[in-house]
C-alpha positions in Angstrom: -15.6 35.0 -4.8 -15.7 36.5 -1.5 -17.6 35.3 1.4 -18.7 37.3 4.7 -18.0 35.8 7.8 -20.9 34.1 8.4 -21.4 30.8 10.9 -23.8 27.9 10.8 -25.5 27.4 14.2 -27.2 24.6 15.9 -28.9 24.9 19.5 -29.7 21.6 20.7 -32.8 21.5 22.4 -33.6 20.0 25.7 -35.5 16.7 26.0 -38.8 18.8 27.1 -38.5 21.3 24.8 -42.4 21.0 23.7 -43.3 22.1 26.8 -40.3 24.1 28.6 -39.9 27.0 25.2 -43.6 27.7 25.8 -43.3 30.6 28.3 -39.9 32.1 26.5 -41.2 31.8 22.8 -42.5 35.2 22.6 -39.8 36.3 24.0 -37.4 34.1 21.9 -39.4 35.1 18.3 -38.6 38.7 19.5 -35.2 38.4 19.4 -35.1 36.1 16.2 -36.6 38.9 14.6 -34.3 41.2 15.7 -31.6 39.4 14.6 -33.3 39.3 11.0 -34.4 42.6 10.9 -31.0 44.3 11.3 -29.2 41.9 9.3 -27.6 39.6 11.5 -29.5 36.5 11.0 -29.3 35.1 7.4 -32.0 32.3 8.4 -33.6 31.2 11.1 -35.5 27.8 11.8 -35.6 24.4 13.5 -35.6 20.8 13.4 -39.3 19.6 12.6 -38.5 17.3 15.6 -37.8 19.7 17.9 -33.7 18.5 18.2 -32.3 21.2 17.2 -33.0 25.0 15.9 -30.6 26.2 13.0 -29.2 30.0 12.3 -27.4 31.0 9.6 -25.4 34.2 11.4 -23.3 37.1 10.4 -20.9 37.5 12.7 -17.0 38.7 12.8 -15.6 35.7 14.4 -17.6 32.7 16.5 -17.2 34.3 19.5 -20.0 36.7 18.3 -22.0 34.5 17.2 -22.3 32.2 19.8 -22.7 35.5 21.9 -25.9 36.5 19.9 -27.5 33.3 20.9 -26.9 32.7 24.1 -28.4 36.1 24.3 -31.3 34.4 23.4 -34.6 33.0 25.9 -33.9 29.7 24.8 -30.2 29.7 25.6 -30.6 32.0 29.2 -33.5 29.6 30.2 -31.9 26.1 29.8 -34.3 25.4 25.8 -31.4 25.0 24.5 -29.0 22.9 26.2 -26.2 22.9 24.0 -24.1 24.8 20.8 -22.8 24.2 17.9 -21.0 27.0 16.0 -19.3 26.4 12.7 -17.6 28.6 10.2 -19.9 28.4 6.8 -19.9 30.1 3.7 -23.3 31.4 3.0 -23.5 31.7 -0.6 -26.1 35.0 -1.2 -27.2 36.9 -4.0 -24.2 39.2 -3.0 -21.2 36.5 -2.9 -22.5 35.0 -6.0 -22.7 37.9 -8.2 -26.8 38.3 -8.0 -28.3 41.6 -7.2 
């Protein structure tokens, strides 16, 4: 079986993230869906408690993935106030034989 690099990522939110994300989420959604639409992004979520958002990213080595996110609102506007980046293997209807 052979997997494409693809890294698990978790963006630790800041203590006032309820109310600090509000004037980047727009902003922040826009690039998540960018990230999905051309194939980057796997997944995309976060924490119900607002700890942590989660990414599931295709990337050739961490460096780019930690690049794509702290492209992100969030990350540029102190939301997120720490990463996480961790090779994974994303198991897809592609690395396990599914079309």
């Amino acid at each position: 079986m052979r997997f494409e690099p693809t890294y698990l990522v978790t963006a630790t939110f800041a203590g006032d993230a309820a109310v600090t994300r509000e004037p980047h989420r727009d902003a922040h959604l826009a690039h998540m869906r960018a990230l999905l639409a051309d194939g980057t992004a796997l997944i995309v979520g976060a924490h119900a408690d607002l700890s942590a958002s989660v990414l599931v990213l295709r990337a050739a080595n961490a460096a780019a993935a930690r690049a794509h996110v702290q492209q992100d609102p969030y990350w540029r506007h102190g939301v997120w106030t720490a990463l996480d980046v961790t090779h994974y293997l994303a198991a897809t209807g592609q690395t396990i034989g599914r079309t």
